[in-house]
Z-matrix of the N, CA and C atoms (Angstrom, degrees):
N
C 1 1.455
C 2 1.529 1 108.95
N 3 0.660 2 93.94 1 108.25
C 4 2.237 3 113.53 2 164.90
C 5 1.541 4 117.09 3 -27.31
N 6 1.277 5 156.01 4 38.22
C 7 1.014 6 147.29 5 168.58
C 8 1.432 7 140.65 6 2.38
N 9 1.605 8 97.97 7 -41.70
C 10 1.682 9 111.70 8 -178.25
C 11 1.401 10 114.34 9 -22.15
N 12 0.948 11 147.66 10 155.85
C 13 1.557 12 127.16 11 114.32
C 14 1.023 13 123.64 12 -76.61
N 15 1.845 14 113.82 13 -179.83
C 16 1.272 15 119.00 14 -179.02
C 17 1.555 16 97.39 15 -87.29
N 18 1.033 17 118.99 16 162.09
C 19 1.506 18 126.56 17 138.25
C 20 1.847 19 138.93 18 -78.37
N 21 1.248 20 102.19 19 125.15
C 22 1.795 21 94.42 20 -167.41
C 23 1.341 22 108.71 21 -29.80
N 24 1.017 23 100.74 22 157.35
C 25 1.751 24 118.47 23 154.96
C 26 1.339 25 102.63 24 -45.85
N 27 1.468 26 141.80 25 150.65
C 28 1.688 27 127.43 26 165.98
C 29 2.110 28 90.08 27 -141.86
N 30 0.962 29 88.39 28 166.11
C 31 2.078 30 102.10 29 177.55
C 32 1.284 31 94.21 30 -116.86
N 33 1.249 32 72.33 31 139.27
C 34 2.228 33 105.85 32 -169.42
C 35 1.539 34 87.68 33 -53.36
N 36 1.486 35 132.16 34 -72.93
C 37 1.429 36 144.41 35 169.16
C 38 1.292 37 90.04 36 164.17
N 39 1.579 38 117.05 37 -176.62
C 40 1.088 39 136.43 38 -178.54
C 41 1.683 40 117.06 39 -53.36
N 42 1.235 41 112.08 40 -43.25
C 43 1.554 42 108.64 41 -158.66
C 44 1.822 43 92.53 42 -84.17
N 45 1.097 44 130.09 43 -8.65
C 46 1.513 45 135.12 44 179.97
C 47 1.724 46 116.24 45 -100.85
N 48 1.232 47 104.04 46 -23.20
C 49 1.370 48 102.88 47 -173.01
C 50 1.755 49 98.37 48 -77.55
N 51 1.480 50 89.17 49 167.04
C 52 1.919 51 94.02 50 -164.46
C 53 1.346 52 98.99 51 -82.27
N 54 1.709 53 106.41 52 164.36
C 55 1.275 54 114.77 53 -160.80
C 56 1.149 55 130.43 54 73.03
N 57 1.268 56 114.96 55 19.28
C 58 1.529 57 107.59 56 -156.48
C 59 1.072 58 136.04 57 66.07
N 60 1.025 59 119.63 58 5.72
C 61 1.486 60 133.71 59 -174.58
C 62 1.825 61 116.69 60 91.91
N 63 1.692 62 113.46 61 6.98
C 64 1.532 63 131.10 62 146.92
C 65 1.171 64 117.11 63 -37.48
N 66 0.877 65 128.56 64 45.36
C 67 1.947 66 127.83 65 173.37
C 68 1.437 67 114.70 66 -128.62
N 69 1.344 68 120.20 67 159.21
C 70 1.800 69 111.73 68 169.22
C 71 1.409 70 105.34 69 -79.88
N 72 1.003 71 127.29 70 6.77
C 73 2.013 72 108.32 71 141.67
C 74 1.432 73 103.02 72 -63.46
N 75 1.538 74 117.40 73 -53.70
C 76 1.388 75 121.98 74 -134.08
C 77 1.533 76 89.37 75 -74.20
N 78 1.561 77 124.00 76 -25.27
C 79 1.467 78 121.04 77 -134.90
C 80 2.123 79 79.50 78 -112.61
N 81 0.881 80 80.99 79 -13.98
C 82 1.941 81 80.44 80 167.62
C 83 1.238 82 111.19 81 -97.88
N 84 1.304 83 112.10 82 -40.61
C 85 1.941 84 92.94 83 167.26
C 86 1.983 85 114.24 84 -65.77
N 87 0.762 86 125.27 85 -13.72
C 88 1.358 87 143.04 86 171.89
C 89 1.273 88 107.30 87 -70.35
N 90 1.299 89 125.28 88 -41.81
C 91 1.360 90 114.37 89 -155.64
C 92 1.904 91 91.90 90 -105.42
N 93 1.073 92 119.04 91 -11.76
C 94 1.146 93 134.54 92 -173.06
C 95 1.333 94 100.56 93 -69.42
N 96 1.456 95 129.68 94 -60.88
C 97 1.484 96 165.51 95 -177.49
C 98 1.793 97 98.25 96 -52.95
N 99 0.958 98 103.95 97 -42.55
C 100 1.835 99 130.36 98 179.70
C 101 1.752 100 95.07 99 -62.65
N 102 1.093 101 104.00 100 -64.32
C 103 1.782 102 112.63 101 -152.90
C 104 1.825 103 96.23 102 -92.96
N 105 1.075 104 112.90 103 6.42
C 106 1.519 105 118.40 104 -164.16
C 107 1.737 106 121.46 105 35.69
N 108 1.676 107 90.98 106 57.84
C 109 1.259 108 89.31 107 -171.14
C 110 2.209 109 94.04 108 -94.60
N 111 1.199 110 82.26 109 -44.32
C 112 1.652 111 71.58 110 158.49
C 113 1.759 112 103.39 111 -132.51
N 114 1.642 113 90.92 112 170.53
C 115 1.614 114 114.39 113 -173.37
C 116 1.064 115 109.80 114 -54.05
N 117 1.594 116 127.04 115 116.86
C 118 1.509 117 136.83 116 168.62
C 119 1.951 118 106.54 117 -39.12
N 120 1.599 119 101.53 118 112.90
C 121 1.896 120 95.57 119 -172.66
C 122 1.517 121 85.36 120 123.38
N 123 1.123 122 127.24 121 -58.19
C 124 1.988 123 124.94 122 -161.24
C 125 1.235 124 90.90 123 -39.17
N 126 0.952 125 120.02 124 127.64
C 127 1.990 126 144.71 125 172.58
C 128 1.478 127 105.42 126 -81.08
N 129 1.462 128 112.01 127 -51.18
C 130 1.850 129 119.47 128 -158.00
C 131 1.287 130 100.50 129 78.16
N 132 1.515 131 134.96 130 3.29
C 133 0.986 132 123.51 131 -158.85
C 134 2.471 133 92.71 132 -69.68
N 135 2.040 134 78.73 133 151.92
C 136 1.831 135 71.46 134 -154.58
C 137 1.170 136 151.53 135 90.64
N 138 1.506 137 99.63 136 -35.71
C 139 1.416 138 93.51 137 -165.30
C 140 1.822 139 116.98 138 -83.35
N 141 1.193 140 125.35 139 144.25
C 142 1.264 141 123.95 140 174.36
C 143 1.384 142 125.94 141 -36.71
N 144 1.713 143 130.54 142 138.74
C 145 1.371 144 101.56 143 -166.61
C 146 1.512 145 128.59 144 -85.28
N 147 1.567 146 85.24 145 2.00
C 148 1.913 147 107.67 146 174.47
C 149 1.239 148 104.55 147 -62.95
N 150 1.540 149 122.95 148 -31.81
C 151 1.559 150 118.99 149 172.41
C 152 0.860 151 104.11 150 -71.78
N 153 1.305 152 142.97 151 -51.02
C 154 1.700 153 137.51 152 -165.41
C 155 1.521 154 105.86 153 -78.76
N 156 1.207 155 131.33 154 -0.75
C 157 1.410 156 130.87 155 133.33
C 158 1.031 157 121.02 156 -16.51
N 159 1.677 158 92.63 157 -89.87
C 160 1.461 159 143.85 158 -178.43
C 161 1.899 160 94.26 159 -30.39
N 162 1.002 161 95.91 160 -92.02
C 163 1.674 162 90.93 161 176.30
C 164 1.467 163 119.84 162 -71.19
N 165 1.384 164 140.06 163 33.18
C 166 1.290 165 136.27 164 132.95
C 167 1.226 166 118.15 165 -78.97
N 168 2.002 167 108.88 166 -29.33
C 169 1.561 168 102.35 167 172.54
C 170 1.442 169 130.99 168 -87.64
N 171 1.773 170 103.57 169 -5.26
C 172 1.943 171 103.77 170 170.06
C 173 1.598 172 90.07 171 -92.81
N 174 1.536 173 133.34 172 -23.02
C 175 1.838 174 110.93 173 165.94
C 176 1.156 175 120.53 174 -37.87
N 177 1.240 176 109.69 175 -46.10
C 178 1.668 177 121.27 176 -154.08
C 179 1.364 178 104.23 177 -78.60
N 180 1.576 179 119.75 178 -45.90
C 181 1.105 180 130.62 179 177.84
C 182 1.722 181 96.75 180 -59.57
N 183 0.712 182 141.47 181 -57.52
C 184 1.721 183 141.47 182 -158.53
C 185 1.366 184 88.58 183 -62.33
N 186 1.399 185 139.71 184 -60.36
C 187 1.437 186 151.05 185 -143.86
C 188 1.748 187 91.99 186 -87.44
N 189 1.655 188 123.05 187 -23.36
C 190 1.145 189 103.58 188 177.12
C 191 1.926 190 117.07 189 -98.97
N 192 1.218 191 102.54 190 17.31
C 193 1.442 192 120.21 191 -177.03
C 194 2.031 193 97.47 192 -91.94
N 195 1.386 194 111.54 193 -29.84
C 196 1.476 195 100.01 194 -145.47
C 197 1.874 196 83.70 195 -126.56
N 198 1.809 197 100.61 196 34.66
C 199 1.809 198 104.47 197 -168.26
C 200 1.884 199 119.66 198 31.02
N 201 1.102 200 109.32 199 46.71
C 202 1.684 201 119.91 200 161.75
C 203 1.219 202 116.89 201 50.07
N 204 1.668 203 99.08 202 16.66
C 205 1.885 204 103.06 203 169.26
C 206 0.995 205 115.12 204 -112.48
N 207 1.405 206 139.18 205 139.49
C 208 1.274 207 145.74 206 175.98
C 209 1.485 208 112.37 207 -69.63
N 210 1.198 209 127.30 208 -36.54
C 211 1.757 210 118.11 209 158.23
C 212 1.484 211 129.80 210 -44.01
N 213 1.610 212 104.07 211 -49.99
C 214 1.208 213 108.17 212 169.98
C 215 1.488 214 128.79 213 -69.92
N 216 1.585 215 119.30 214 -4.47
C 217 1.149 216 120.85 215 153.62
C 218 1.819 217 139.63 216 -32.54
N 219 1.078 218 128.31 217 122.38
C 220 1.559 219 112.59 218 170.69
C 221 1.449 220 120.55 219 -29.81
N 222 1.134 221 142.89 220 162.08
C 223 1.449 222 141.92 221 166.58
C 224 1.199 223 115.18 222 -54.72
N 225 1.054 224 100.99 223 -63.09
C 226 2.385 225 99.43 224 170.20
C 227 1.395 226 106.66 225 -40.53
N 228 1.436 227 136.35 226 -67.37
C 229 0.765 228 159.32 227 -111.01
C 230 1.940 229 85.70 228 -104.78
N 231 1.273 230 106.48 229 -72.59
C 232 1.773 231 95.04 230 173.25
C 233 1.071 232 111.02 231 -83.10
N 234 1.638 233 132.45 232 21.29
C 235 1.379 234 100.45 233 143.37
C 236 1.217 235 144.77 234 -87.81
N 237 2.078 236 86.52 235 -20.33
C 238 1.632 237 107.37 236 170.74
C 239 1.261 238 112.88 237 -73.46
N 240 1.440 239 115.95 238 -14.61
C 241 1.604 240 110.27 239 178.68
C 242 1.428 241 117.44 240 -78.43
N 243 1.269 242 111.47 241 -23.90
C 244 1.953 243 120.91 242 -174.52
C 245 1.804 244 93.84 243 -87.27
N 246 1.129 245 111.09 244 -36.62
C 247 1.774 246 119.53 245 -177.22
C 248 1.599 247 102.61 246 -46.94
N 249 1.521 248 96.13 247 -80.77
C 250 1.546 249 120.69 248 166.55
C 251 1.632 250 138.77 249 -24.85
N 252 1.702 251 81.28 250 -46.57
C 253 1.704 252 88.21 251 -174.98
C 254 2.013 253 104.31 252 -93.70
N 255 1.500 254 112.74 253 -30.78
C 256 1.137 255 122.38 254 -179.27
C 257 1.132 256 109.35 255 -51.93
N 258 1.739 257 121.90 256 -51.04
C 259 1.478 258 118.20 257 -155.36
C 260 1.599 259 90.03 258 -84.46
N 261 1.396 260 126.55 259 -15.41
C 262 1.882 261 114.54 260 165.61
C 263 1.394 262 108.15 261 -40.98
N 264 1.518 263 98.62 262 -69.59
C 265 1.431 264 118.81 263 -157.53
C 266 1.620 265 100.51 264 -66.31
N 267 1.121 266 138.13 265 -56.19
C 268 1.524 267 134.02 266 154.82
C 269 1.516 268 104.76 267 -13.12
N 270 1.428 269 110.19 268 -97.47
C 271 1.664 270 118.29 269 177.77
C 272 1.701 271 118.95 270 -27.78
N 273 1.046 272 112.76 271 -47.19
C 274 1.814 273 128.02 272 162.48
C 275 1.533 274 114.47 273 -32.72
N 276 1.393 275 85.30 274 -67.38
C 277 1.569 276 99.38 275 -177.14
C 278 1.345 277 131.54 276 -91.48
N 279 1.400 278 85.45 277 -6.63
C 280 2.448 279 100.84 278 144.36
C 281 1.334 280 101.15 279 -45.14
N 282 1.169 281 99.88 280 -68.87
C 283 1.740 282 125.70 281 -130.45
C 284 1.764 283 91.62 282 -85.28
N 285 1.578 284 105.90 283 -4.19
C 286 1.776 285 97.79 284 169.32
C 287 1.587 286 112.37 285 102.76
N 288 1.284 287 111.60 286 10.20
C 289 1.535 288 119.48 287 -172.75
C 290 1.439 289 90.43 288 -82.13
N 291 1.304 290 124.73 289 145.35
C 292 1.261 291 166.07 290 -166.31
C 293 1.562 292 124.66 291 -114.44
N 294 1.301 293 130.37 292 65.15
C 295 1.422 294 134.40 293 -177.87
C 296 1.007 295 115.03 294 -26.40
N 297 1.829 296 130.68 295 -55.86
C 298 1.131 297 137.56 296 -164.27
C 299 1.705 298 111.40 297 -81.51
N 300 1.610 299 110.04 298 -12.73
C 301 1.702 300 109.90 299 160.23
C 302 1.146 301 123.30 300 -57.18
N 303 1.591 302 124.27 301 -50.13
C 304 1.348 303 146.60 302 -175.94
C 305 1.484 304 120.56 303 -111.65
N 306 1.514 305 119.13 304 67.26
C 307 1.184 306 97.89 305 -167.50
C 308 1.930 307 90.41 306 -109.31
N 309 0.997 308 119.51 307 -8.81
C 310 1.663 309 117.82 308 156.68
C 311 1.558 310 114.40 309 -78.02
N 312 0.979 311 108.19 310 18.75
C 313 1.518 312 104.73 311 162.26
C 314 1.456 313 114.81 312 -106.87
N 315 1.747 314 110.79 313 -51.78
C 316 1.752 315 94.01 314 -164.27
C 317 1.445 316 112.75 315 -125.32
């Protein structure tokens, strides 16, 4: 019998994941970057997805402090979020991403 283990699941990081990184991984490392829960640039690249848990559940918590709207955000706070999320969707739609393909995604 084989002993090995597996190794976790891990995420490519942001600049590898599909869509450009348009996904609710991608849009939780974003919002993460937003709330400075991690360093504006942190990829995840690697990291296990039990970590990216981990920080989907202090996102949520941040997003449930400010009722999960980006208007009602502080001023810093939605400006880095329109900054943040814009230059995604910018870069996206370099690279040929299509809003009206995915609009049940983001």
């Amino acid at each position: 019998m084989n002993d090995e283990r597996r190794a976790p699941p891990t995420y490519p990081g942001l600049e590898a994941d599909e869509r450009d990184g348009l996904t609710e991984l991608g849009r939780i490392i974003r919002d993460a970057w937003v709330f400075g829960i991690l360093p504006e640039g942190e990829t995840c690249a690697g990291w296990p997805l039990r970590r990216l848990r981990d920080v989907a559940e202090q996102v949520a918590r941040a997003w449930e402090r400010h009722g999960l709207i980006p208007s009602a955000l502080p001023p810093e706070l939605r400006e880095r979020h329109a900054r943040i999320h814009g230059e995604a969707f910018a870069r996206a739609k370099a690279a040929g991403w299509e809003p009206s393909l995915d609009d049940e995604e983001v």
